[in-house]
C-alpha positions as CSV (number, residue, x, y, z in Angstrom):
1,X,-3.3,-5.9,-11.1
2,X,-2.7,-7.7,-8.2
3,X,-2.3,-6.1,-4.3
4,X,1.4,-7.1,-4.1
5,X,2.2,-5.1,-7.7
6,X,-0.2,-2.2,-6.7
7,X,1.8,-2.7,-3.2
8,X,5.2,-2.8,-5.2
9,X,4.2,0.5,-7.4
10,X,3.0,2.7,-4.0
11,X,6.2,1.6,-2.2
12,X,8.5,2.5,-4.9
13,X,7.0,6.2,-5.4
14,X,6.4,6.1,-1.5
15,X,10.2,7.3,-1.4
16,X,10.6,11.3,-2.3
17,X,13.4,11.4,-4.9
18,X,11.5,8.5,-6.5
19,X,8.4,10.1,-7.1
20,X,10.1,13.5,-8.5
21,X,12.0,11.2,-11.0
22,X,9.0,8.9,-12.1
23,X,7.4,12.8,-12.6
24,X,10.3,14.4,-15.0
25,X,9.8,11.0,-16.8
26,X,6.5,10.8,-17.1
27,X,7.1,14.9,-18.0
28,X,9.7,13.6,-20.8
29,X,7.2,11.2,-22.4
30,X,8.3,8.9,-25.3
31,X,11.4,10.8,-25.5
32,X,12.7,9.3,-22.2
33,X,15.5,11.2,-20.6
34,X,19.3,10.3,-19.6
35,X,21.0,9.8,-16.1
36,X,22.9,13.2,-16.9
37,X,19.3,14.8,-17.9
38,X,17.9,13.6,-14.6
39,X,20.4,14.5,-12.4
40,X,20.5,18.1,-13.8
41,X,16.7,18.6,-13.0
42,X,16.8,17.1,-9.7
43,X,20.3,18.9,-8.7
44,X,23.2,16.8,-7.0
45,X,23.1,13.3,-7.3
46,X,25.4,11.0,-7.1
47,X,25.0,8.8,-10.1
48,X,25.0,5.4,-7.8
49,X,22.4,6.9,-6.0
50,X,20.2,7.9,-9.1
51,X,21.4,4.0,-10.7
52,X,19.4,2.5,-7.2
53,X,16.4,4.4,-7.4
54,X,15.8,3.9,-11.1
55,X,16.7,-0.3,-10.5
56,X,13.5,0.6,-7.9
57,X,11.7,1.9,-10.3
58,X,12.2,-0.7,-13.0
59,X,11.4,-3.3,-10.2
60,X,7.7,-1.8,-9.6
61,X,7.2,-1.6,-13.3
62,X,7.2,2.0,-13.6
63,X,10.4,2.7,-16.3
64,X,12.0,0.9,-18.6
65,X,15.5,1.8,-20.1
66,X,16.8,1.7,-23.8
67,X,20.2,2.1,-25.4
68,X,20.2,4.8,-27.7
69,X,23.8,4.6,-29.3
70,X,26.1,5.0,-26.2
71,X,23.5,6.7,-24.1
72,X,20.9,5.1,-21.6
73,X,17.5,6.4,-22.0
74,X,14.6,6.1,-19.5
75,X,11.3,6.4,-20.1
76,X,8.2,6.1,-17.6
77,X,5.9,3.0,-17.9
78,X,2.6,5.2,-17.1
79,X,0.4,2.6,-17.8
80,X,1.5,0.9,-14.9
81,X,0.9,3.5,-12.5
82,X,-2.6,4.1,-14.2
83,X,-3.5,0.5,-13.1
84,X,-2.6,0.7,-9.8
85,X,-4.8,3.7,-9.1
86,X,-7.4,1.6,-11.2
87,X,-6.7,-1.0,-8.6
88,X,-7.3,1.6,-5.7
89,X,-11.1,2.8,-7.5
90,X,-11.8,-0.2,-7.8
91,X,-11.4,-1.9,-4.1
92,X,-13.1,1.4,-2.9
93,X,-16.3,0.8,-4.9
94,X,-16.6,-2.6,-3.9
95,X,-16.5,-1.7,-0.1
């Protein structure tokens, strides 16, 4: 992993309602989990709102969405967070 991704993935979970829904996706596992699913674990959210921090999320590699039938389903790209910290270990043992 480069600095700019690692960069990309920090920035992206940087944000507070970002990070809670990376976690209830990560939570959800294969599975994934719907807007409507989402929104009732986190509480009010307008659905535009939820729609730009998932795009954020996508954009740092860390989801990935699926149609299911008529239904959206997210899903948490762990191994892209994993490499990222991998990224961090490994600058701090070279210093």
């Amino acid at each position: 992993m480069k600095a700019e991704e690692a960069a990309a993935v920090f920035n992206a979970l940087g944000q507070k309602s970002r990070l809670k829904i990376f976690k209830l996706m990560t939570k959800a596992g294969e599975q994934g989990l719907t807007p409507t699913q989402i929104i009732e674990s986190l509480g009010e959210m307008p659905r535009n709102t939820l729609s730009f921090h998932l795009n954020a999320l996508a954009q740092a590699g860390l989801c990935v969405s699926e149609r299911l039938g008529r239904q959206i389903i997210y899903k948490a790209k762990d191994k892209t967070f994993k490499k990222a910290v991998k990224f961090l270990q490994k600058d701090a043992e070279s210093e």
